[in-house]
NUKEZA-63238 format. One line per 8 residues: number of its first residue (from 1); their letters; for each residue x negated, y, z of C-alpha. Coordinates in pm, 1 decimal. Last residue first. Layout:
N
NUM) a) X,Y,Z  ...
***
This chain:
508
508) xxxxxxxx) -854.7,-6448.7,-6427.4  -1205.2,-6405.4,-6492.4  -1459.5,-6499.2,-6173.9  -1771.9,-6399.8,-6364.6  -2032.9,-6626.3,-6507.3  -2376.7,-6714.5,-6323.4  -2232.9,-7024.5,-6165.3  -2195.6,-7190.4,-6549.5
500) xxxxxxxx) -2037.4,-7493.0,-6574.9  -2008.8,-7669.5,-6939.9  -2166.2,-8004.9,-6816.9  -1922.7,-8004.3,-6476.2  -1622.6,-7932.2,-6644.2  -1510.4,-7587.9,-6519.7  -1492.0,-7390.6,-6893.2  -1315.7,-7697.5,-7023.8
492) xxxxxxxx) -986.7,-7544.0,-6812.0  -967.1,-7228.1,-7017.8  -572.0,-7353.9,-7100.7  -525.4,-7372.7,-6776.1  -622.5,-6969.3,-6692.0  -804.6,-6949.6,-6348.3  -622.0,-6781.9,-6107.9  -842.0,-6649.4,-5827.5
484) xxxxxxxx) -802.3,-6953.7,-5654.0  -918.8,-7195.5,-5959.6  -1197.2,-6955.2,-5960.1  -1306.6,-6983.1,-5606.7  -1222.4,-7370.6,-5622.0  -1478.6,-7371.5,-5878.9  -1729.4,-7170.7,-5765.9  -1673.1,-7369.2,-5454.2
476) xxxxxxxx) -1696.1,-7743.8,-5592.8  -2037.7,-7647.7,-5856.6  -2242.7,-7475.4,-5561.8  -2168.6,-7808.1,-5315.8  -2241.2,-8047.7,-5574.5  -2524.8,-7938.2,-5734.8  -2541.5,-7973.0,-6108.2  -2800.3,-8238.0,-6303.3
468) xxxxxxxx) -2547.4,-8362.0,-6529.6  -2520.1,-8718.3,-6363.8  -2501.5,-8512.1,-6024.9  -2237.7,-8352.1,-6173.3  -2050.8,-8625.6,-6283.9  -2040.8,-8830.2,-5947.8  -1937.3,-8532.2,-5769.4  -1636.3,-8472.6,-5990.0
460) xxxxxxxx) -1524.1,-8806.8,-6019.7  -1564.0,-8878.8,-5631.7  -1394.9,-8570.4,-5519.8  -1071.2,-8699.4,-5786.3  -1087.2,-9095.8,-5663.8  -1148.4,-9029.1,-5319.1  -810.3,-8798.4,-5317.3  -660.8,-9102.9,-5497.7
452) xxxxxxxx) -804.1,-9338.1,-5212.8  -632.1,-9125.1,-4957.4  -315.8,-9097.8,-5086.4  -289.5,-9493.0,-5113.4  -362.6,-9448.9,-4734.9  -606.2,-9412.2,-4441.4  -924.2,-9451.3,-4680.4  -1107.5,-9767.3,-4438.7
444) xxxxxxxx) -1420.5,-9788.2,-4314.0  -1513.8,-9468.7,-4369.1  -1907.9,-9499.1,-4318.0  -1923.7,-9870.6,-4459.5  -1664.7,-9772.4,-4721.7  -1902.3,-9475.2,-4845.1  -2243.7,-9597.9,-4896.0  -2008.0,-9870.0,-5142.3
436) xxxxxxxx) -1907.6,-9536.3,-5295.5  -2235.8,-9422.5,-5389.9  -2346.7,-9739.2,-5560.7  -1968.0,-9734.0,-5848.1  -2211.0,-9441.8,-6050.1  -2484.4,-9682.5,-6058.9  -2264.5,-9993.2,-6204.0  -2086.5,-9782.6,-6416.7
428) xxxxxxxx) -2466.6,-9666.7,-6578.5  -2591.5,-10050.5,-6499.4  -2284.4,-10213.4,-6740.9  -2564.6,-10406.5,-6946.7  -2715.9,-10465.2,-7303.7  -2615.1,-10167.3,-7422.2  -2410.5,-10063.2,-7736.6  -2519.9,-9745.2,-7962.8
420) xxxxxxxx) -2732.5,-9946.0,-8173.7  -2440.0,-10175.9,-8291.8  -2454.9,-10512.9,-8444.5  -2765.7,-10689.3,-8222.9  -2579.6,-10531.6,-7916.8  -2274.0,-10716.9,-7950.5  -2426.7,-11050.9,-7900.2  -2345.6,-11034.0,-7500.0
412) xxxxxxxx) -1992.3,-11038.0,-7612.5  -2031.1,-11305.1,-7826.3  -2174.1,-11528.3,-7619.6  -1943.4,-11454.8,-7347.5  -1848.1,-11854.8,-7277.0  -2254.6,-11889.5,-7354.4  -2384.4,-11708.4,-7036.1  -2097.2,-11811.6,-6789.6
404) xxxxxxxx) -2167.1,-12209.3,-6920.1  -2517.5,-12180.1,-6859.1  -2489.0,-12037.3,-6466.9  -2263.5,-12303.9,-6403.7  -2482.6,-12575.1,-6550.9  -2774.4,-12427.1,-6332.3  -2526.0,-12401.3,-6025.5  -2454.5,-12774.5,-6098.5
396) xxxxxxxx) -2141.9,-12944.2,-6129.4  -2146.1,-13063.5,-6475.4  -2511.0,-13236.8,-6358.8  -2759.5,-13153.2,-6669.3  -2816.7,-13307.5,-6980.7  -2537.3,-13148.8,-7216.6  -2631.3,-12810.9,-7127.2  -2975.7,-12862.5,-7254.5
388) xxxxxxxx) -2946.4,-12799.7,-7604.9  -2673.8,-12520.3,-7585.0  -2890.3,-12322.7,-7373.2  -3220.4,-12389.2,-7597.0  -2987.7,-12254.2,-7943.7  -2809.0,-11922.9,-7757.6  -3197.3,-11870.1,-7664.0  -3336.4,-11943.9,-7969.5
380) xxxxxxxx) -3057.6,-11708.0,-8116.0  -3085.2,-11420.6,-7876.0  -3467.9,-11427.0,-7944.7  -3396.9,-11437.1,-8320.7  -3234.0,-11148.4,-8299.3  -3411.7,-10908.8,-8038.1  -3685.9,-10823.8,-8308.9  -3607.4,-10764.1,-8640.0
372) xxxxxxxx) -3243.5,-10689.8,-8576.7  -3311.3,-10511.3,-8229.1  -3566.4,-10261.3,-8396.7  -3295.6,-10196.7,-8711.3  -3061.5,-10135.8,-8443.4  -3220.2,-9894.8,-8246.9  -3331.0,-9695.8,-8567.1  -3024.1,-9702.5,-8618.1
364) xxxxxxxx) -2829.9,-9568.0,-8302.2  -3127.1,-9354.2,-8257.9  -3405.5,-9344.0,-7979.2  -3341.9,-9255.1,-7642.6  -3426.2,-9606.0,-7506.8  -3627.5,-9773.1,-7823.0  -3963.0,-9896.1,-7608.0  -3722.8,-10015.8,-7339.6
356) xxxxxxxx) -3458.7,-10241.3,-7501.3  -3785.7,-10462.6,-7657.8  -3909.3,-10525.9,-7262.9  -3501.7,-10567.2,-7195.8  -3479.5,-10862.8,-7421.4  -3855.9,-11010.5,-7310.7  -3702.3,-11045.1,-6996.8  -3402.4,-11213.6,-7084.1
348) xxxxxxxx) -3658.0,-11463.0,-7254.1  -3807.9,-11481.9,-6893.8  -3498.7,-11544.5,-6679.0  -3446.5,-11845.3,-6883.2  -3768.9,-11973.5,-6810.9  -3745.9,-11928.9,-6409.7  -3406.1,-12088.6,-6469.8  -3520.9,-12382.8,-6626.3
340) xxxxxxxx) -3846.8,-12393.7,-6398.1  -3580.4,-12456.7,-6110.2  -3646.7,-12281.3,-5803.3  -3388.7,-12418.9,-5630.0  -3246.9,-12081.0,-5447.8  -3411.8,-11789.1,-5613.6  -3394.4,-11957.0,-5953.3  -3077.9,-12044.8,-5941.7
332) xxxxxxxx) -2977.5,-11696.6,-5800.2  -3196.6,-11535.3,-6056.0  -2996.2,-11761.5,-6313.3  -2616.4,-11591.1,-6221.9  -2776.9,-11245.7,-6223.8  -2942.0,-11298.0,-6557.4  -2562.8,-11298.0,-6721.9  -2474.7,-10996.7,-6477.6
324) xxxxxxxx) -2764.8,-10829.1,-6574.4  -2649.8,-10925.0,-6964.1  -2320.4,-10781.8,-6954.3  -2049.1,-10819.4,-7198.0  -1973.6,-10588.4,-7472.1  -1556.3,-10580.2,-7517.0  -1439.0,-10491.2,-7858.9  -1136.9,-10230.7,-7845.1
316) xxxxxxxx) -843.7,-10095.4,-8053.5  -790.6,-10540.9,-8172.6  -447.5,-10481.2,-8054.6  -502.7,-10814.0,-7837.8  -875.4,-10685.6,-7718.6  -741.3,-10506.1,-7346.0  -626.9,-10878.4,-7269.2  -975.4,-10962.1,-7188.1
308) xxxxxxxx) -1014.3,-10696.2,-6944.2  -896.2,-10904.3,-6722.2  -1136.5,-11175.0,-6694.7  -1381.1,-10953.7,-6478.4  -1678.4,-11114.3,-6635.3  -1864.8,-10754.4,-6622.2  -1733.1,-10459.5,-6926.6  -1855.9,-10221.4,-7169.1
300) xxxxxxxx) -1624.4,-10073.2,-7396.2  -1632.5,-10097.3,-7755.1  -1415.3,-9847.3,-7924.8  -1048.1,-9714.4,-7885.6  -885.1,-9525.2,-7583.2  -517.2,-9415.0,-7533.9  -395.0,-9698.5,-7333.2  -718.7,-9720.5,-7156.7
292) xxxxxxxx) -614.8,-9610.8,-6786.5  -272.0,-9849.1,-6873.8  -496.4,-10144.3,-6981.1  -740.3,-10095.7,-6701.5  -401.0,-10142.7,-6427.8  -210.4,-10423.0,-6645.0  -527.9,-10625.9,-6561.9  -381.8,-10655.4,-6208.6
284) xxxxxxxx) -678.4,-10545.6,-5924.4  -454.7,-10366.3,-5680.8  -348.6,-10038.8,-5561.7  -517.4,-9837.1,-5783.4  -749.1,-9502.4,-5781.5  -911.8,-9383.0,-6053.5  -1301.0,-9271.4,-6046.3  -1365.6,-9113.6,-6387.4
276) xxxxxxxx) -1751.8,-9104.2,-6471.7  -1946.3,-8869.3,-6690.5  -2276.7,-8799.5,-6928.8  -2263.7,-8573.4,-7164.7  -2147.9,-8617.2,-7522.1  -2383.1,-8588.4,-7862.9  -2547.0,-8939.7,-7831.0  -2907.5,-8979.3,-7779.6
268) xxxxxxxx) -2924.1,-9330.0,-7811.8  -2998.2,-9439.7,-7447.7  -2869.7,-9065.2,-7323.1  -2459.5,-9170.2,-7412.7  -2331.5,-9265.8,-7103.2  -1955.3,-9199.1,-7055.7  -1839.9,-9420.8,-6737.7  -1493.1,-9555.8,-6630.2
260) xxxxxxxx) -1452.3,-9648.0,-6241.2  -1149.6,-9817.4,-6117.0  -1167.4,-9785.4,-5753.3  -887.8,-10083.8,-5590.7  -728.2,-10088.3,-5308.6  -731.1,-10401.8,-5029.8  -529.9,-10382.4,-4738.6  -591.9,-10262.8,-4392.4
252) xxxxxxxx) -373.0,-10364.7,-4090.6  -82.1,-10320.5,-3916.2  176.6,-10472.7,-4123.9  365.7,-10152.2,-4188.8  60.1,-9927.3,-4137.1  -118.9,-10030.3,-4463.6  -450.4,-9857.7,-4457.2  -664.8,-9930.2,-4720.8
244) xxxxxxxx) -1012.5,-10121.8,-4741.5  -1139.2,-10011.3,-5129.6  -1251.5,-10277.9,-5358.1  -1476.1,-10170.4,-5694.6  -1411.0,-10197.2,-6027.6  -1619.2,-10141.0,-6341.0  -1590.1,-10006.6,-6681.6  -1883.2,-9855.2,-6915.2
236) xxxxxxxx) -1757.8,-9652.5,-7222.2  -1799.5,-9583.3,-7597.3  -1543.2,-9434.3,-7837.9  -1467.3,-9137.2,-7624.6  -1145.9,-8990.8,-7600.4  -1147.9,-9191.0,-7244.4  -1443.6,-8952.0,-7118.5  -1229.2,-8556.9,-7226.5
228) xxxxxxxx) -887.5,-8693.7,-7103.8  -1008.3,-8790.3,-6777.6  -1187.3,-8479.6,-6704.4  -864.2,-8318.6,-6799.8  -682.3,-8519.7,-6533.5  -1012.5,-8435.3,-6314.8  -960.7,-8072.7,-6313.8  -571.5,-8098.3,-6300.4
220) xxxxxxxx) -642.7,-8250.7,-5961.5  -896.1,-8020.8,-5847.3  -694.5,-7762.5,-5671.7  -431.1,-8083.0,-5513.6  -799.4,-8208.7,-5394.7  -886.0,-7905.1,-5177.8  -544.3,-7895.4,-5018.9  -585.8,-8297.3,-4907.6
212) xxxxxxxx) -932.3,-8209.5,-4809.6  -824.6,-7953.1,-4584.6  -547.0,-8134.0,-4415.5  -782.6,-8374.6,-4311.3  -1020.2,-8114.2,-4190.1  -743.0,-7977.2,-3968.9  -646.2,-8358.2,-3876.5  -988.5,-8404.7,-3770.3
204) xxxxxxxx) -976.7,-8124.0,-3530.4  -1178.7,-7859.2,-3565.0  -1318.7,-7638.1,-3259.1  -1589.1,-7444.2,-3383.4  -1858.9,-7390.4,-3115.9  -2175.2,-7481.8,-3290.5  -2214.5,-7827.9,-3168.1  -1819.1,-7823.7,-3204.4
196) xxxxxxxx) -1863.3,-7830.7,-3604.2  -2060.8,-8125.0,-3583.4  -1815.5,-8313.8,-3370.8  -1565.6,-8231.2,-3650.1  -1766.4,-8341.6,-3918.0  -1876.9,-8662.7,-3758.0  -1457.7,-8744.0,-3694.2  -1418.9,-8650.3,-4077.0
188) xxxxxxxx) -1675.2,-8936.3,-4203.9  -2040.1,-8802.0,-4337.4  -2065.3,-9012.9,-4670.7  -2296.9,-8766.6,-4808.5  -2127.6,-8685.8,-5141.2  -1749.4,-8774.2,-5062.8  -1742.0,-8641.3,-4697.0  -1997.7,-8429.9,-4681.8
180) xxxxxxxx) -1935.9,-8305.8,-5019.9  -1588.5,-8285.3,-4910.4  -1626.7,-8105.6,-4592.4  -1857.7,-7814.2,-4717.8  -1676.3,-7744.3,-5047.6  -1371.3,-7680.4,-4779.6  -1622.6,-7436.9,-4657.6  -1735.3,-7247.5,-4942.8
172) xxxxxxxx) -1384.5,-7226.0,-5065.7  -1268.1,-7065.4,-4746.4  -1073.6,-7270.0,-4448.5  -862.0,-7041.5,-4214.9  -552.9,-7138.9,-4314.3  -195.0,-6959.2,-4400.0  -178.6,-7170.6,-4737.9  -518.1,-7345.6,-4792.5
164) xxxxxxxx) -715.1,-7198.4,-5104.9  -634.9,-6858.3,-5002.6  -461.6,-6625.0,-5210.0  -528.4,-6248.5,-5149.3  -317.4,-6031.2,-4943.9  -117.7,-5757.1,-5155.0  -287.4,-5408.5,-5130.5  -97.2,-5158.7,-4946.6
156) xxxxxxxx) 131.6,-4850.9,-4976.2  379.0,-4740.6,-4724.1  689.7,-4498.8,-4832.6  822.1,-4252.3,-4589.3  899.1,-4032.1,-4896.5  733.3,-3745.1,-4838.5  534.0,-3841.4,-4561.8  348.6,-4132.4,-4775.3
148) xxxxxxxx) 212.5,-4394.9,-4610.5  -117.4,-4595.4,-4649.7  -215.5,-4948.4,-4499.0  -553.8,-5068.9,-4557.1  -602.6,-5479.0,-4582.2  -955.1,-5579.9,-4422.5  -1014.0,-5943.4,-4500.5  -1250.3,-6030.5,-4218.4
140) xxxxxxxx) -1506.8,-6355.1,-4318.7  -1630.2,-6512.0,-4008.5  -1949.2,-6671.5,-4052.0  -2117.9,-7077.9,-4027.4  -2447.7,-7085.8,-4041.4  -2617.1,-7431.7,-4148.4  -2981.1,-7499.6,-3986.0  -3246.4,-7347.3,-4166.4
132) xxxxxxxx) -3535.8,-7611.9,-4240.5  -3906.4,-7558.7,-4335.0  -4172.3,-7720.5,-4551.6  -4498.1,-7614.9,-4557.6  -4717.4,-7470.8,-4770.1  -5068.4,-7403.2,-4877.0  -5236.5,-7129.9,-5004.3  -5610.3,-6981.3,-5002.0
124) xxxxxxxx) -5769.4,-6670.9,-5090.0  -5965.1,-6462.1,-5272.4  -6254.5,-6230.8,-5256.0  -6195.2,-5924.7,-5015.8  -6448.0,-5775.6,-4841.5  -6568.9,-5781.0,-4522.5  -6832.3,-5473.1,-4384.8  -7159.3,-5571.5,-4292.5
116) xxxxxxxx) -7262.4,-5681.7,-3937.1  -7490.1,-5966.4,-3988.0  -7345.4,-6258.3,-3896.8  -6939.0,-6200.0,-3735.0  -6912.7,-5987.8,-4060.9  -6681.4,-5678.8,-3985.7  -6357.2,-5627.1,-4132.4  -6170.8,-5775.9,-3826.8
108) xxxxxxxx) -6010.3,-6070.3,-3651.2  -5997.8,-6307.4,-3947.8  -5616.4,-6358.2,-4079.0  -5327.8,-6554.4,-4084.1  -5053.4,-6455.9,-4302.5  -4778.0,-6618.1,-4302.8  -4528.7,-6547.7,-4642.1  -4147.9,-6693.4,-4613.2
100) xxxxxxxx) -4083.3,-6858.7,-4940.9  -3730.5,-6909.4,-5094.1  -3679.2,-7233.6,-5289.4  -3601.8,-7199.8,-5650.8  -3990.5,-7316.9,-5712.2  -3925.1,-7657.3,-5604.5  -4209.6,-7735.0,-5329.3  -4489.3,-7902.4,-5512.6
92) xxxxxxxx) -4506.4,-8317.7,-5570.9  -4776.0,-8498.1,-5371.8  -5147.0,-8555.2,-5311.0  -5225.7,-8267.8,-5585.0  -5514.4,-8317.2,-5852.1  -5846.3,-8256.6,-5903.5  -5914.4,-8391.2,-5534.8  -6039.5,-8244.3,-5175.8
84) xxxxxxxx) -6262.5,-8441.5,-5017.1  -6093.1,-8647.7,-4740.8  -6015.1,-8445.9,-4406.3  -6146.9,-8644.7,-4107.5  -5926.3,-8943.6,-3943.7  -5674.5,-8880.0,-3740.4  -5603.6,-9032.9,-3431.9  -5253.3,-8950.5,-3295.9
76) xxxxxxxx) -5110.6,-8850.0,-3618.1  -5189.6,-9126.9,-3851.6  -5065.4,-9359.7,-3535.9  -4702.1,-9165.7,-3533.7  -4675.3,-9167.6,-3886.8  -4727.9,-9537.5,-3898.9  -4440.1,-9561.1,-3642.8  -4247.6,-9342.6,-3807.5
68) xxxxxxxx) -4218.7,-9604.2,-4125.8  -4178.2,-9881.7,-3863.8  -3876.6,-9676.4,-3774.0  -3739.3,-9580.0,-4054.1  -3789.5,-9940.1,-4226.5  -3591.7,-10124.5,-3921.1  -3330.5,-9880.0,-3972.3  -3258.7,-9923.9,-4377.6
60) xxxxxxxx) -3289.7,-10319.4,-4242.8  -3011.7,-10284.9,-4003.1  -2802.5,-10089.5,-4285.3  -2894.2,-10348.6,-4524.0  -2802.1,-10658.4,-4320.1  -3082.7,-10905.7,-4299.1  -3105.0,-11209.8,-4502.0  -3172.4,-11531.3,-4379.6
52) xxxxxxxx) -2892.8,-11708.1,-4525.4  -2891.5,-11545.9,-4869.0  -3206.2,-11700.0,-4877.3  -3483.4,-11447.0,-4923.0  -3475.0,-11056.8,-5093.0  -3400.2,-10857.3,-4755.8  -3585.6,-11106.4,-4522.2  -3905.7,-11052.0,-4791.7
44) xxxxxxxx) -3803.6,-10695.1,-4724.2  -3837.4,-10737.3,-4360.9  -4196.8,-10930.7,-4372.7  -4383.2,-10666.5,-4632.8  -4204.6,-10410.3,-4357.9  -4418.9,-10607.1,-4061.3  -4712.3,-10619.9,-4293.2  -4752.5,-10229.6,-4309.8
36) xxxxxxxx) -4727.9,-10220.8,-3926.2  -5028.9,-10439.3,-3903.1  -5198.6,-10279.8,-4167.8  -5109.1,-9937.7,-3968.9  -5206.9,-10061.1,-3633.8  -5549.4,-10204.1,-3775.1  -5642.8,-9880.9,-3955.9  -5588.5,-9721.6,-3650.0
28) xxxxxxxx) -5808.3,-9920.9,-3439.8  -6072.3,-9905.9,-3736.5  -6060.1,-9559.4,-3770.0  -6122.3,-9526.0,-3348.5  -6387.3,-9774.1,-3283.0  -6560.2,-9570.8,-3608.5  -6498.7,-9200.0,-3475.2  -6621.1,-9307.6,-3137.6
20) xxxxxxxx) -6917.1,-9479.7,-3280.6  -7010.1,-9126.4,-3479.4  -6946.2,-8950.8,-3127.2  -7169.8,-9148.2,-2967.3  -7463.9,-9049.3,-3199.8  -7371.9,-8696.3,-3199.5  -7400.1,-8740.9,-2839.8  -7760.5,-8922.1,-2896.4
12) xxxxxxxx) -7875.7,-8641.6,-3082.9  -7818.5,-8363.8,-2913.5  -7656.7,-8057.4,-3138.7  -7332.5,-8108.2,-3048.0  -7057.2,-8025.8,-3302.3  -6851.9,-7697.9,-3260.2  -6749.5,-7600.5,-3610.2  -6602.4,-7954.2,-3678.6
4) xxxx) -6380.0,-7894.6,-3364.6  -6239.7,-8251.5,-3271.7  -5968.9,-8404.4,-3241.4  -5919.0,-8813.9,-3144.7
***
């Protein structure tokens, strides 16, 4: 229902229907939306139930757009009138970095619509809106003079420039284009290429394949020397992650491995950036972390993966186990047999994190000191109440399971109360890993071993710039710009993501 505000009736009994109108028609659209409301209470309780009844995350991501346009679609159709206006703003502003396009509508004329009098001005007022340019695509000429001399016949002209793809058509910006859509947005080749035709650009999925392999041999020595600069640090996150492969020979896909390595130092306001190293691996043998951390030394933090036991025989590195993975295994318990022992274990891990939270950001030792006084003698009742009532439960049980995982790591998940720079869980690698799972259900598959160490590199550098606050897209084509233009090696640090700058000059 609309209606012109300016233009009420003045009978009385109209105004008097239209006040029941307004009424029928708030409380019919108040009842759509709660009803709508409760039918995404209902999916996500789906989402977080049995792990028999739940739904599959893309077809609940769906089911929540929709019933999320649906409310949209009531509020629109029959809106109610404008509340007072607030103190504060309803929502965030528009980023100021965003360009603004001015609209100005205005009153007809100068002259007062009441009395005649000349208009004045006294202010004005502002709002905004929210607009999208679709992407342009140009043709870039390079324009190459020729000159000749007609004394000497001789013909004078400047060399070609370099392009990033030998003899190909592809400019930094646009091979940028493809892999952040590829590695950042999880947009498969085959979209890409259909995209591309919707604006008249025929590009084959080969083409683009061959671009991303030509981007990534740019950015190879980029991420070697990322790699150098995270594993010469004394304090790391490690993680794996499966990756469907292509194995042509039998006909089918086999299983890869992402080995993901993560430098996150904001919890106790350490001196290095943040960073992840993606590095690609046939398999899941513990000789693979031991040869990415052959040079490193310091505590590392690590899942139950058993293999990264043997990275402890030189006694280099101290392994700090994970206590989300440690409450993991008693949510489950408690999710599935709601068992007060679970529910009560889940508690004092609780009260670990509510003591982790006041001292994020704060100093290794003042940290320390906080987790001493305080976390200590919660770890110890709890080592104490687990060890207690192992011995009187079924061997077999998930609750007896989920006891024995906790205490066989005991020590690892103990680190924490010895050094204020540990934390209590792998979440950093464990955030930084998230993206790529978006991935595999898009790609399905990388097509070979190649493949998943060309998703290793894009993924590195993506990953750590958006841990550094950089944009993707601006960070890849400076760089490949650069690293065109001929870069020196040896100034390689200058293109880490955290040292970056787009404002400085293309120096070769």
């Amino acid at each position: 229902m609309r209606f012109d505000l300016d233009n009420l009736p003045s009978d009385v009994a109209q105004l008097q229907q239209l006040v029941r109108d307004m009424v029928e028609a708030a409380s019919t659209r108040e009842g759509e939306i709660d009803r709508l409301k409760m039918l995404i209470k209902q999916l996500q309780r789906m989402q977080f139930g049995k792990r028999s009844e739940r739904l599959d995350p893309n077809q609940l991501a769906l089911a929540l757009e929709d019933l999320s346009a649906d409310i949209g679609r009531v509020e629109e159709s029959t809106p109610l009138p404008p509340p007072v206006a607030e103190n504060h703003p309803r929502r965030k502003p528009l980023p100021d970095h965003l360009p603004r396009e001015d609209i100005v509508v205005d009153v007809g004329g100068l002259v007062c619509p009441c009395c005649g009098g000349a208009l004045h001005a006294i202010g004005e007022n502002v709002s905004e809106m929210l607009d999208w340019v679709p992407a342009r695509l140009k043709v870039i000429r390079i324009v190459r003079p020729k000159y000749g001399c007609r004394s000497c016949q001789h013909v004078a002209q400047a060399p070609a420039p370099e392009r990033p793809i030998a003899g190909g058509l592809a400019t930094p910006g646009l091979l940028s284009q493809v892999l952040v859509a590829k590695y950042c947005d999880h947009l498969p080749l085959y979209r890409q290429s259909q995209i591309f035709a919707r604006y008249g650009i025929e590009l084959g999925r080969s083409t683009l394949a061959g671009w991303v392999g030509g981007a990534s041999w740019w950015l190879e020595a980029l991420h070697r020397r990322l790699s150098e600069h995270v594993f010469a640090s004394d304090n790391l996150f490690a993680d794996d992650t499966p990756v469907p492969v292509l194995d042509p020979g039998r006909g089918r896909t086999k299983t890869g491995r992402l080995w993901v390595y993560a430098r996150e130092q904001r919890g106790w306001s350490g001196p290095d950036p943040p960073a992840a190293v993606f590095v690609y691996a046939p398999d899941r043998k513990a000789e693979r972390p031991e040869a990415h951390l052959a040079r490193f030394k310091g505590v590392l933090h690590v899942d139950g993966y058993a293999g990264f036991e043997k990275l402890t025989a030189k006694g280099d590195i101290v392994l700090a186990a994970c206590w989300a993975h440690t409450r993991r295994k008693f949510y489950e318990v408690a999710e599935a047999e709601n068992t007060p022992m679970a529910h009560e274990a889940l508690r004092r891990i609780a009260a670990l994190y509510a003591v982790e939270a006041e001292v994020r950001g704060q100093s290794p030792a003042h940290r320390l000191a906080t987790r001493r006084a305080r976390s200590k003698p919660m770890v110890d009742a709890l080592h104490a109440w687990l060890e207690a009532e192992l011995p009187g439960l079924p061997a077999r049980s998930n609750l007896a399971e989920a006891i024995r995982y906790a205490l066989a790591r005991w020590e690892g998940l103990s680190r924490f109360l010895s050094d204020g720079r540990i934390e209590l869980d792998t979440n950093p690698v464990e955030r930084a890993i998230r993206p790529v799972a978006l991935g595999k259900k898009n790609h399905l598959f990388a097509g070979s071993d190649g493949g998943g160490e060309r998703w290793a590199v894009a993924c590195s550098l993506i990953e750590t710039c958006k841990l550094n606050g950089v944009e993707p897209y601006a960070y890849l084509k400076d760089v490949l710009t650069r690293m065109v233009a001929g870069h020196p090696i040896n100034r390689i640090d200058e293109l880490l993501p955290w040292t970056w700058n787009s404002q400085s000059d293309v120096q070769t």
